[in-house]
BAKOL-923983 format. One record per atom (N, C-alpha, C): residue number from 1; atom name; x, y, z. Coordinates in Angstrom, 2 decimals, always signed. Atoms other than C-alpha are relative to their C-alpha. Example, Ala and Ser with C-alpha at 12.3 -4.5 7.8 and 13.67 -1.06 7.14 Angstrom:
<segus>
@pos = 1 | site = N | px = +0.89 | py = -1.19 | pz = +0.00
@pos = 1 | site = CA | px = +12.30 | py = -4.50 | pz = +7.80
@pos = 1 | site = C | px = +0.90 | py = +1.20 | pz = +0.00
@pos = 2 | site = N | px = -0.82 | py = -1.19 | pz = -0.06
@pos = 2 | site = CA | px = +13.67 | py = -1.06 | pz = +7.14
@pos = 2 | site = C | px = -0.77 | py = +1.09 | pz = +0.73
</segus>
This chain:
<segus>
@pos = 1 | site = N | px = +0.34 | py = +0.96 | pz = -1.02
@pos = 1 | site = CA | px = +29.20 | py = +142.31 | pz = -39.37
@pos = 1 | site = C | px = -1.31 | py = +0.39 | pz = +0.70
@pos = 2 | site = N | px = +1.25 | py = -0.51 | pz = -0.67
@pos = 2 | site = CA | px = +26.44 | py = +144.29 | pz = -37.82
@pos = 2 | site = C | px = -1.10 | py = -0.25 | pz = -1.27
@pos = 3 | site = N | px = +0.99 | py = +0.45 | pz = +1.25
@pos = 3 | site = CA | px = +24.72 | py = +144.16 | pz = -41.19
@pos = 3 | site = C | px = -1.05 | py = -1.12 | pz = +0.33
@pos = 4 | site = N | px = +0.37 | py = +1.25 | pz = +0.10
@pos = 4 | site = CA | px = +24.37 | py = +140.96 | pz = -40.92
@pos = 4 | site = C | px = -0.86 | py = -1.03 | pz = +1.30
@pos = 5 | site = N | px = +0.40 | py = +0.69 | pz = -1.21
@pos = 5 | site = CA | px = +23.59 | py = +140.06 | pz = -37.43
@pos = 5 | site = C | px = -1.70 | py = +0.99 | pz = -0.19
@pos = 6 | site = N | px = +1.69 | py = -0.32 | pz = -0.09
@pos = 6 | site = CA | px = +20.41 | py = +142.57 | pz = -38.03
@pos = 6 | site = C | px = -0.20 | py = -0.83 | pz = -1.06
@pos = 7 | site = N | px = +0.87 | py = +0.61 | pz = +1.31
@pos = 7 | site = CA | px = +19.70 | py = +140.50 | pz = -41.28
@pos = 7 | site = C | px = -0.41 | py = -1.10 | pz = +0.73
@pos = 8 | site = N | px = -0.25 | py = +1.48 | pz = -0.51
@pos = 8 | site = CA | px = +20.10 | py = +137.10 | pz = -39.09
@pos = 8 | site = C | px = -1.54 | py = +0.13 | pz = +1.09
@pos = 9 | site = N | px = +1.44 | py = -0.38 | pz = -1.06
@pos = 9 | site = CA | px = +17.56 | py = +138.80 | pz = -36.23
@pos = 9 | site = C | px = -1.15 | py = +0.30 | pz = -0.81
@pos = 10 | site = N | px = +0.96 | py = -0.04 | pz = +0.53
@pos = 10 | site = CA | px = +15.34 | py = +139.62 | pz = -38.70
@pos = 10 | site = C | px = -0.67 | py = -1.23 | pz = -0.58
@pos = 11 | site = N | px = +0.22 | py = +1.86 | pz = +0.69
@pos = 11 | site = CA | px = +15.12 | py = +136.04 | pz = -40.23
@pos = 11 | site = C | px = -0.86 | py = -0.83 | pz = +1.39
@pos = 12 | site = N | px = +0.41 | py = +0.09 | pz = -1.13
@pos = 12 | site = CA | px = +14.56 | py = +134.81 | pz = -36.62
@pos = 12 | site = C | px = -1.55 | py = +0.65 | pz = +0.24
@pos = 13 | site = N | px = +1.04 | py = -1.05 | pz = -0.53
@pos = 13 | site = CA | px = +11.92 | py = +137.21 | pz = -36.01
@pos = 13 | site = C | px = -1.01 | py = -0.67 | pz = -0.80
@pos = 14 | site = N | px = +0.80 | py = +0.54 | pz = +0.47
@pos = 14 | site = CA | px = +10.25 | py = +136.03 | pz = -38.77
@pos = 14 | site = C | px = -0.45 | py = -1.22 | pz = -0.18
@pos = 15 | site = N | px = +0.60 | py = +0.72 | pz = +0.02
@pos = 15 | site = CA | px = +10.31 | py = +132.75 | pz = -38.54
@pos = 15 | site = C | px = -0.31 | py = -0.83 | pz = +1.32
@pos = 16 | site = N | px = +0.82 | py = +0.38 | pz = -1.86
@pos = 16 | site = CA | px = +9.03 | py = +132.68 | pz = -34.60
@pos = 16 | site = C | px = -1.35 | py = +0.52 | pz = -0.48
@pos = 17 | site = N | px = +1.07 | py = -0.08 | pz = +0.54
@pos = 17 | site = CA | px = +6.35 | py = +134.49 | pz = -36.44
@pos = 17 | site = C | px = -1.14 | py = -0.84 | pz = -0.45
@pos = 18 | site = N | px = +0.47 | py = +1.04 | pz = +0.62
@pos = 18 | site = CA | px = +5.19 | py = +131.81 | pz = -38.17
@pos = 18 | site = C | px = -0.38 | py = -1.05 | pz = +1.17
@pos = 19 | site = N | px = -0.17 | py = +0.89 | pz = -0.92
@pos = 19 | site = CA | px = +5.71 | py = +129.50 | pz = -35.11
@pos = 19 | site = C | px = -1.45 | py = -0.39 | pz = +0.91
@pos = 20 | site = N | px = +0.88 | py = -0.05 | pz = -0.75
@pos = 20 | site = CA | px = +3.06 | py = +130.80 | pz = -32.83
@pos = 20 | site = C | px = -1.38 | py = -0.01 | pz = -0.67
@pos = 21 | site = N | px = +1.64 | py = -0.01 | pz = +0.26
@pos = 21 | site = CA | px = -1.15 | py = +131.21 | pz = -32.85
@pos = 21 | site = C | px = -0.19 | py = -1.21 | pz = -0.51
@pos = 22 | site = N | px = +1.07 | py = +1.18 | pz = -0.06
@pos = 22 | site = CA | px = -3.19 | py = +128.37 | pz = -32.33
@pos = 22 | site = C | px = -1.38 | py = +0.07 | pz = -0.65
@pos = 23 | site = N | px = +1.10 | py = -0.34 | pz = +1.02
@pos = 23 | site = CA | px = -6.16 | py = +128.28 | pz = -34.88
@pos = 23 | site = C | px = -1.16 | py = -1.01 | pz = +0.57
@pos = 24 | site = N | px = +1.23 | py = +1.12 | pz = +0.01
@pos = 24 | site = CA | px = -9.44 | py = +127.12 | pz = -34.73
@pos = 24 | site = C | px = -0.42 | py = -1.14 | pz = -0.87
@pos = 25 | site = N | px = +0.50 | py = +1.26 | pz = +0.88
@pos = 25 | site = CA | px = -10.82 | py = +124.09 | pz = -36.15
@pos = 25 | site = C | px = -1.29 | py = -0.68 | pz = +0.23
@pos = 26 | site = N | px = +1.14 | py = +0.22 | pz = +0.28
@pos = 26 | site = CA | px = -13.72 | py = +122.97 | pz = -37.68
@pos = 26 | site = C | px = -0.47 | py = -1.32 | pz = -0.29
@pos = 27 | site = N | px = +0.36 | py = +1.19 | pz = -0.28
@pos = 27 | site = CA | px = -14.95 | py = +119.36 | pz = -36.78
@pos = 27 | site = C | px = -1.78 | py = -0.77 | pz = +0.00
@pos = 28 | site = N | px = +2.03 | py = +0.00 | pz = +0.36
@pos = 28 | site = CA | px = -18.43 | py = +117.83 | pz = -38.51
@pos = 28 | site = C | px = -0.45 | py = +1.41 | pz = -0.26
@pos = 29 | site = N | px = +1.16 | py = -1.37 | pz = +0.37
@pos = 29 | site = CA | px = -19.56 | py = +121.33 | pz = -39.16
@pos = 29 | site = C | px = +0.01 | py = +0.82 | pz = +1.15
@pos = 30 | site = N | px = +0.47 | py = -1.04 | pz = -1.08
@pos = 30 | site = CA | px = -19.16 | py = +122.50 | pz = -35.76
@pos = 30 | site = C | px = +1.73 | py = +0.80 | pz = +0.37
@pos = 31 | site = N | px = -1.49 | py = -0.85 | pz = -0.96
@pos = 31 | site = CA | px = -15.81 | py = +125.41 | pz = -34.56
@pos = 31 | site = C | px = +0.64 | py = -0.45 | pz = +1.23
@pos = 32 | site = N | px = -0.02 | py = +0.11 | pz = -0.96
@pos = 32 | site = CA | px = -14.14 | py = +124.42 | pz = -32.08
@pos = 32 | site = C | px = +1.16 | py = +0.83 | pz = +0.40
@pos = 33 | site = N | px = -1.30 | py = -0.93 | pz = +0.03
@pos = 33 | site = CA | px = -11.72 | py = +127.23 | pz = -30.44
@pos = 33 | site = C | px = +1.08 | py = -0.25 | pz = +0.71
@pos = 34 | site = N | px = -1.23 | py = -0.23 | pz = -0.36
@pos = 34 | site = CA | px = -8.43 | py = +127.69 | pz = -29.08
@pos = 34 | site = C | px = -0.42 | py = -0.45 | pz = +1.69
@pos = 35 | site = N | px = -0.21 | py = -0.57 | pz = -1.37
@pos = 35 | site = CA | px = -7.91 | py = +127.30 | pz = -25.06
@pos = 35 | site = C | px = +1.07 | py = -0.12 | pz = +0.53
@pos = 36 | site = N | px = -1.25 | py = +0.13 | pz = -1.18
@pos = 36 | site = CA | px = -5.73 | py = +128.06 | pz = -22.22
@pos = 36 | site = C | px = -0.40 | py = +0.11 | pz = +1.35
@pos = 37 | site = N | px = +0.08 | py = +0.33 | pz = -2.03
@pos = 37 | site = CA | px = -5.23 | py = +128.20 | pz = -18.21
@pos = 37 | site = C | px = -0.88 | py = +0.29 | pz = +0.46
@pos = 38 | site = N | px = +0.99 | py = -0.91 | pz = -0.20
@pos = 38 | site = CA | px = -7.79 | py = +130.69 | pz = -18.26
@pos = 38 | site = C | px = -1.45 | py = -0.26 | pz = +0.03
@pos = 39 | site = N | px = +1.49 | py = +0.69 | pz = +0.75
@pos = 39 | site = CA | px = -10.59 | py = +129.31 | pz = -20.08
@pos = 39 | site = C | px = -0.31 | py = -0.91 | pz = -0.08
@pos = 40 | site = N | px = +0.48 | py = +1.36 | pz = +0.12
@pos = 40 | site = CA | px = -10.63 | py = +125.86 | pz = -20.01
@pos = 40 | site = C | px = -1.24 | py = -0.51 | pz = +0.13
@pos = 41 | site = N | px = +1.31 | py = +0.32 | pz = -0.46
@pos = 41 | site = CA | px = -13.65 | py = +125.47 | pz = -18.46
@pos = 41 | site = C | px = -1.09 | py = +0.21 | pz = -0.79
@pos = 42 | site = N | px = +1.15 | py = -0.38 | pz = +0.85
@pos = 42 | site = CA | px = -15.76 | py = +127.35 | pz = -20.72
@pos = 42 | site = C | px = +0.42 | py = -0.98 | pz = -1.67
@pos = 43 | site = N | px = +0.00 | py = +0.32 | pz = +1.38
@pos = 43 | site = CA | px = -13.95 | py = +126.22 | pz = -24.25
@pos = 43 | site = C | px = +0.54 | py = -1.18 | pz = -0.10
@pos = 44 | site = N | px = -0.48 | py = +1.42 | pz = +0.08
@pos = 44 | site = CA | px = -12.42 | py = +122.62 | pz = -23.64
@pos = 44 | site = C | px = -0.94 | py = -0.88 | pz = -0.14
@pos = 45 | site = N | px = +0.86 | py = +1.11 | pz = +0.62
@pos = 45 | site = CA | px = -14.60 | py = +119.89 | pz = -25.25
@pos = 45 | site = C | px = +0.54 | py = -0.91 | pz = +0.35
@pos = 46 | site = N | px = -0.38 | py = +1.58 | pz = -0.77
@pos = 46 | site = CA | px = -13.90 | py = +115.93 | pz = -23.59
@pos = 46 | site = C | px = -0.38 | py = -0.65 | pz = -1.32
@pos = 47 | site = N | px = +0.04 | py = +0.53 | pz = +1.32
@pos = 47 | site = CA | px = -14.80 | py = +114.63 | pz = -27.19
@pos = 47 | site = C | px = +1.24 | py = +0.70 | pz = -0.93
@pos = 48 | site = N | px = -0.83 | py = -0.66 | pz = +0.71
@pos = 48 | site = CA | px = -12.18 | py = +117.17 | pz = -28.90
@pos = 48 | site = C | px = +1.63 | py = -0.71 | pz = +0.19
@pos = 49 | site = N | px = -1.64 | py = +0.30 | pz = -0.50
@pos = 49 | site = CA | px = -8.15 | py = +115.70 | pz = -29.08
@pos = 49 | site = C | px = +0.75 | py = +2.20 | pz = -0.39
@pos = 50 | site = N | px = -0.96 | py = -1.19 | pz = +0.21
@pos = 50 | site = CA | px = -5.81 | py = +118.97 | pz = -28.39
@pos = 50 | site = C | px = +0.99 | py = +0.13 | pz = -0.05
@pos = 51 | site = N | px = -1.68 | py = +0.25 | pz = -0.32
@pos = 51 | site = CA | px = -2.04 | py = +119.65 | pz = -29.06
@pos = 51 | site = C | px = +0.30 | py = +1.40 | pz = +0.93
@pos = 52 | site = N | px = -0.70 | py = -1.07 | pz = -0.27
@pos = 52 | site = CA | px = -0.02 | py = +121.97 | pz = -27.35
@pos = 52 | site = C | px = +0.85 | py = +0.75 | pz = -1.08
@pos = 53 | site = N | px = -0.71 | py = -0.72 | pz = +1.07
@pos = 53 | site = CA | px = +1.02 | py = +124.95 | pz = -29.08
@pos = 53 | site = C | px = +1.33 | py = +0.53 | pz = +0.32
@pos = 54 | site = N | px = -1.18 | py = -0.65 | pz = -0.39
@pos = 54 | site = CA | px = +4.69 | py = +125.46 | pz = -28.58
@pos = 54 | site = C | px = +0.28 | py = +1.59 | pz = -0.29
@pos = 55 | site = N | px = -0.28 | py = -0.91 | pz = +0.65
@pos = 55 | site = CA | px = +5.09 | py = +128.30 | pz = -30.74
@pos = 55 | site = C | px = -0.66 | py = +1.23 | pz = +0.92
@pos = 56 | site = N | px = +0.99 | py = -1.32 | pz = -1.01
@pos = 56 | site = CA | px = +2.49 | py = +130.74 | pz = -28.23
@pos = 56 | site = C | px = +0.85 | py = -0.28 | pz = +1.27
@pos = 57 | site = N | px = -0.54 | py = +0.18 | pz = -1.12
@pos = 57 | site = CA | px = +4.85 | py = +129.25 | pz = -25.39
@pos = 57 | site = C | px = +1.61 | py = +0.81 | pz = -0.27
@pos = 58 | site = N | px = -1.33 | py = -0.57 | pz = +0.32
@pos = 58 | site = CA | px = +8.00 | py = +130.31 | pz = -27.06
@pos = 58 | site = C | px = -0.39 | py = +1.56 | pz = -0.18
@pos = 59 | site = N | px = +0.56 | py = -0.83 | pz = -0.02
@pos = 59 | site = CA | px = +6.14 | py = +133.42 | pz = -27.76
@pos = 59 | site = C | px = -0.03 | py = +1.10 | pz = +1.73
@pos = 60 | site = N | px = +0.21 | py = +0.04 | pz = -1.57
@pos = 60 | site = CA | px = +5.12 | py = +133.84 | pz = -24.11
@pos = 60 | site = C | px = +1.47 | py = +0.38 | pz = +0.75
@pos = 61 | site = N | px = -1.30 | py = -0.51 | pz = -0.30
@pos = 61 | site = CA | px = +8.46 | py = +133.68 | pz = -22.91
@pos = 61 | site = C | px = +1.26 | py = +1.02 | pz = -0.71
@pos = 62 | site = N | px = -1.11 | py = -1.42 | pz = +0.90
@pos = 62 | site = CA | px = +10.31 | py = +136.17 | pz = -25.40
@pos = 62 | site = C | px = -0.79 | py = +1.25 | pz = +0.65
@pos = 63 | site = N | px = +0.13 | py = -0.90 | pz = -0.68
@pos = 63 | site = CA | px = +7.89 | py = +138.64 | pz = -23.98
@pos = 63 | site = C | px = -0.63 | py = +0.32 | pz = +0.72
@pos = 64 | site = N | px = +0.49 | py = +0.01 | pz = -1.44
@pos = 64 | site = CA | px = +6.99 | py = +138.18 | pz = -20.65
@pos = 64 | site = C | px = +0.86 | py = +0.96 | pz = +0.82
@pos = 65 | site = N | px = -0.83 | py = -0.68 | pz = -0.92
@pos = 65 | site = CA | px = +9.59 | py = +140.74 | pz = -19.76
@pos = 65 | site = C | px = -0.26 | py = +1.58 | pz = -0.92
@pos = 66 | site = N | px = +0.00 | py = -1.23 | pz = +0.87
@pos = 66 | site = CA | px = +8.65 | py = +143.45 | pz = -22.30
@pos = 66 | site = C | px = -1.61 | py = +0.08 | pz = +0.05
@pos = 67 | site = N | px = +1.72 | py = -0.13 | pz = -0.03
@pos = 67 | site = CA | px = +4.85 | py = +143.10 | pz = -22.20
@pos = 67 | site = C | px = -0.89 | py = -0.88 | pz = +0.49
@pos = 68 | site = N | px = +1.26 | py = +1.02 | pz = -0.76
@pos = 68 | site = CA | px = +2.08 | py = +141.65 | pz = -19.90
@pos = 68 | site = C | px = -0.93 | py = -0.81 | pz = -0.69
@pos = 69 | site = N | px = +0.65 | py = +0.26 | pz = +0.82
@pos = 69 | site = CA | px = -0.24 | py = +141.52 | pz = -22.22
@pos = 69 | site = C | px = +0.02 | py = -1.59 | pz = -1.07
@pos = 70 | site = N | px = +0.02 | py = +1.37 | pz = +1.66
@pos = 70 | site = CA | px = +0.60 | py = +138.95 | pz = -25.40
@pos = 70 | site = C | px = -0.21 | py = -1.06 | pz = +1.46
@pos = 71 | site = N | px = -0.05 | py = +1.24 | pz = -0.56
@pos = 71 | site = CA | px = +1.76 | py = +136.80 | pz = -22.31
@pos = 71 | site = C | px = -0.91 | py = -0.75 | pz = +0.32
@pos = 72 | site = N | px = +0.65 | py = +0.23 | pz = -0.24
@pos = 72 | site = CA | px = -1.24 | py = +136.71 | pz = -20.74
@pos = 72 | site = C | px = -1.17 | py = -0.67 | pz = -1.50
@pos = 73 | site = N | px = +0.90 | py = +0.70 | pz = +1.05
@pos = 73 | site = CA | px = -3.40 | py = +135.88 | pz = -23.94
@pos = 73 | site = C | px = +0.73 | py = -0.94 | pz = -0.48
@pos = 74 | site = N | px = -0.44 | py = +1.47 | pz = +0.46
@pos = 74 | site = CA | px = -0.72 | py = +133.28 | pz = -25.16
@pos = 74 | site = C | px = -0.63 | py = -1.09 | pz = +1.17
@pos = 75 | site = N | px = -0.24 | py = +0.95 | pz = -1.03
@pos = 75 | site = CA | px = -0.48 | py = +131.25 | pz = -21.82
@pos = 75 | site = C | px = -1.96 | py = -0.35 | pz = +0.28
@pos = 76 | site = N | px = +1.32 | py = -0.12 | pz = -0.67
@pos = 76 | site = CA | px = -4.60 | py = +132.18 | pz = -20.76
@pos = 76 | site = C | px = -0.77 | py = -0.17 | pz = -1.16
@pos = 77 | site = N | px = +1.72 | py = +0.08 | pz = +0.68
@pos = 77 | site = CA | px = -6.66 | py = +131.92 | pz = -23.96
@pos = 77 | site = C | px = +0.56 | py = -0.67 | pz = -1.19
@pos = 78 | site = N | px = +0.28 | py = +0.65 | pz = +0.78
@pos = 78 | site = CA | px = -4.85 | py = +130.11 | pz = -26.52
@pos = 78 | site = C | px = +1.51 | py = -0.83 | pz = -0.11
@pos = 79 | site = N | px = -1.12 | py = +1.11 | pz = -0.03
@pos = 79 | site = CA | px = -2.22 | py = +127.23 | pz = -25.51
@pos = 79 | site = C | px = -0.40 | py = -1.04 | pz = -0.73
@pos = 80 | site = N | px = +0.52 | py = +1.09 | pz = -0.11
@pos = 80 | site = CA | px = -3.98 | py = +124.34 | pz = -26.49
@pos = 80 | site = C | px = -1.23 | py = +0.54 | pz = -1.37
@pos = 81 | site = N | px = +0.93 | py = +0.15 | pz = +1.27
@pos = 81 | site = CA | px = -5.43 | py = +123.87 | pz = -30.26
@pos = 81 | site = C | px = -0.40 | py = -0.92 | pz = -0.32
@pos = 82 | site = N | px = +0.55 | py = +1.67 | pz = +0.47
@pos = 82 | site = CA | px = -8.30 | py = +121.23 | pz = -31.55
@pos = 82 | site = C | px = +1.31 | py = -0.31 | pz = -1.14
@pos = 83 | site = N | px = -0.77 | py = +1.25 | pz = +1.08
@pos = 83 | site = CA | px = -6.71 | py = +118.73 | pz = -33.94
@pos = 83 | site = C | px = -1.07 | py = -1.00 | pz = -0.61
@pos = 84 | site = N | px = +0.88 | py = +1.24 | pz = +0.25
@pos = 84 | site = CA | px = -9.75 | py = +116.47 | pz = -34.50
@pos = 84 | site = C | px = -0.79 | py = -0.70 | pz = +1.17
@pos = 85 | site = N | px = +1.21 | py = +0.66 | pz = -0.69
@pos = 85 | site = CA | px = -12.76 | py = +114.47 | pz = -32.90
@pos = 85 | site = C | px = +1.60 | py = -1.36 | pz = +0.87
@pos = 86 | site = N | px = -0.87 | py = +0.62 | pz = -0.97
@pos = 86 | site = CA | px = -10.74 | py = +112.08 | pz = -30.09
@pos = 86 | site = C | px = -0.67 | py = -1.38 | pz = -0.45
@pos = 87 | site = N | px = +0.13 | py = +2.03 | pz = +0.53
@pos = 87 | site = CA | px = -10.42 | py = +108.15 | pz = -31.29
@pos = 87 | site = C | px = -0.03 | py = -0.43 | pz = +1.68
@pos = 88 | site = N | px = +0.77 | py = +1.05 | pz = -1.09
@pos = 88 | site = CA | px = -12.09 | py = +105.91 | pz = -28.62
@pos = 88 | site = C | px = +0.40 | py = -1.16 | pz = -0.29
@pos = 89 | site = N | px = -0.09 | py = +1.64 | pz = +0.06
@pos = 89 | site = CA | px = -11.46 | py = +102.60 | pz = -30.34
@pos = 89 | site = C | px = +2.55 | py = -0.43 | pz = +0.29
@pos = 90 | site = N | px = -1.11 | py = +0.74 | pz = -0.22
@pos = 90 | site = CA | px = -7.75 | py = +100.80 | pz = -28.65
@pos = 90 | site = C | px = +1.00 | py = +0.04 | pz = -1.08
@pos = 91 | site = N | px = -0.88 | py = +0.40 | pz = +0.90
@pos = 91 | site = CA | px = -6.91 | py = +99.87 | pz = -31.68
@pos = 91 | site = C | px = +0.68 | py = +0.66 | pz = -1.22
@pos = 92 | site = N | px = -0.22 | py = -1.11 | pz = +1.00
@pos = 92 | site = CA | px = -6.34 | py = +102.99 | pz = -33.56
@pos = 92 | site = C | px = +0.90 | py = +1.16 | pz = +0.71
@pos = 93 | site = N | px = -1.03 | py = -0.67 | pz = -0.76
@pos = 93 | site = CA | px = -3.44 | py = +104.13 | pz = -31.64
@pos = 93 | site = C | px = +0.85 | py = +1.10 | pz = -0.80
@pos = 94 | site = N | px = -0.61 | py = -0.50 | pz = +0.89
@pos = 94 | site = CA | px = -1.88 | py = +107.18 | pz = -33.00
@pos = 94 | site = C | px = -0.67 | py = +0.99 | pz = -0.95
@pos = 95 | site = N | px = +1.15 | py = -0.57 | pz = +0.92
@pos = 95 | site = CA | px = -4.58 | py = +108.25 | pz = -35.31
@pos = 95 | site = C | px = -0.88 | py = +1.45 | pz = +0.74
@pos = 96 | site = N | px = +0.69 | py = -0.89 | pz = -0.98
@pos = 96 | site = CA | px = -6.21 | py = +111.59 | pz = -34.73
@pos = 96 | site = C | px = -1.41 | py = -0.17 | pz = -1.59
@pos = 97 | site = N | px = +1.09 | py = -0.27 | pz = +0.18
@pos = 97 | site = CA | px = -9.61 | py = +112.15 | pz = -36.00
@pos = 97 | site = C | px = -0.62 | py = -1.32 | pz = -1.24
@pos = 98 | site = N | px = +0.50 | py = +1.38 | pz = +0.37
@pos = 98 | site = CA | px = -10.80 | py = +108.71 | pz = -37.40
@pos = 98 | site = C | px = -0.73 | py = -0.10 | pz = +0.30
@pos = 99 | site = N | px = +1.23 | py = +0.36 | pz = -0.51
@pos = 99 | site = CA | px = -14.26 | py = +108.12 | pz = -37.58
@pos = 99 | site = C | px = -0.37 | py = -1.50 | pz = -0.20
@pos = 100 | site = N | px = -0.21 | py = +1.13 | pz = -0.02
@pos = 100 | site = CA | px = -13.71 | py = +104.63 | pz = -38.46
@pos = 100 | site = C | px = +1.30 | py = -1.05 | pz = -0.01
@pos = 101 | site = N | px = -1.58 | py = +0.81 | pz = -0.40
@pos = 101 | site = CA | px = -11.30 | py = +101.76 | pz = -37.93
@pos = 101 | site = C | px = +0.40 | py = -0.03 | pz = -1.46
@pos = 102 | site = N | px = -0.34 | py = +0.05 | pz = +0.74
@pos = 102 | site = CA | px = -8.96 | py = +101.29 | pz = -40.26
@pos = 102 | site = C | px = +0.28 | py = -2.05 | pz = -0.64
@pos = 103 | site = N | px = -0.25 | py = +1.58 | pz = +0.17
@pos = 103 | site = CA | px = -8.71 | py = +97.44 | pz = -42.40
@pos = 103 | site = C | px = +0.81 | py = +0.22 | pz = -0.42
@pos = 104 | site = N | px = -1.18 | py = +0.34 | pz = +0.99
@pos = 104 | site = CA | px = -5.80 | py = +96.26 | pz = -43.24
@pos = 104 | site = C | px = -0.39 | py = -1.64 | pz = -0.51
@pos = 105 | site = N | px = +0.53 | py = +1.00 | pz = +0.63
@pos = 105 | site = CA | px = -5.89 | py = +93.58 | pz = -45.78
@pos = 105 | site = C | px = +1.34 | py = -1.02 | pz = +0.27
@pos = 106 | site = N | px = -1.14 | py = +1.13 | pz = -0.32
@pos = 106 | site = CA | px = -3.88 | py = +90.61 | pz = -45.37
@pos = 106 | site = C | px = -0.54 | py = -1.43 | pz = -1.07
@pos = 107 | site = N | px = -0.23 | py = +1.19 | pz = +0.83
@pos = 107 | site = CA | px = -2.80 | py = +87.82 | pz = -48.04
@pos = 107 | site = C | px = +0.38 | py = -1.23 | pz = +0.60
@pos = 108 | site = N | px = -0.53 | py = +1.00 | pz = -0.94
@pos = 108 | site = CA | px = -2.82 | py = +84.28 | pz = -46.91
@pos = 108 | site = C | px = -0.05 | py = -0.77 | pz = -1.24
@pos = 109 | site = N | px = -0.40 | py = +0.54 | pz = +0.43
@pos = 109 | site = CA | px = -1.04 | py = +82.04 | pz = -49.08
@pos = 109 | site = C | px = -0.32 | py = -1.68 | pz = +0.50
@pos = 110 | site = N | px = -0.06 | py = +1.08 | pz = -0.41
@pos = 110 | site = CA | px = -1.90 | py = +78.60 | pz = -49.45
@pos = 110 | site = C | px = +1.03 | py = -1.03 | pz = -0.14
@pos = 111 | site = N | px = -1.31 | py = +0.54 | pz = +0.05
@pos = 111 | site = CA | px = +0.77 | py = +75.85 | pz = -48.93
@pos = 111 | site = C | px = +0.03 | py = -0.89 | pz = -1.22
@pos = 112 | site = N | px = -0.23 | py = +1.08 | pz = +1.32
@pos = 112 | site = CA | px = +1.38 | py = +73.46 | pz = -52.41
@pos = 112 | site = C | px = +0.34 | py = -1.52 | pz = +0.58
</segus>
């Protein structure tokens, strides 16, 4: 039974691993990096769309009681990862990094 409960924590372990770090991304040719609470100011782009990275939050809280550190660099320098250039046009709701609209084609049947 113990066996197993370390095999089970180890599984876990590894796949919170996987979960966290927010990556950079590379949009037209240009990097754009990671930010958090900390940094915003300097690395947040108003043209860039960003998600939240759960995985550095779940992170964050597993060890905010065992080490200052990670917490502070999850929460302060890399919550919040690009995803793509931010859609402007209404009608492209949904869509991340679309540099143009999308057509849809439509069949119009004539009546006999």
């Amino acid at each position: 039974m113990k066996k197993m409960f370390n095999v089970l924590l180890m599984v876990a372990v590894m796949a919170l691993s996987f979960t966290g770090c927010a990556d950079r991304k590379e949009v037209n040719g240009v990097t754009y990096e990671t930010y958090g609470l900390l940094n915003a100011d300097n690395n947040k782009n108003p043209n860039i769309q960003y998600e939240l990275q759960w995985g550095n939050i779940v992170w964050a809280i597993l060890l905010a009681e065992l080490f200052f550190i990670p917490t502070v660099y999850f929460l302060g320098f890399s919550l919040w990862e690009p995803v793509g250039p931010k859609v402007t046009d209404p009608n492209l709701k949904g869509v991340v990094g679309a540099t143009q609209p999308i057509k849809h084609e439509t069949t119009v049947y004539a009546a006999n």
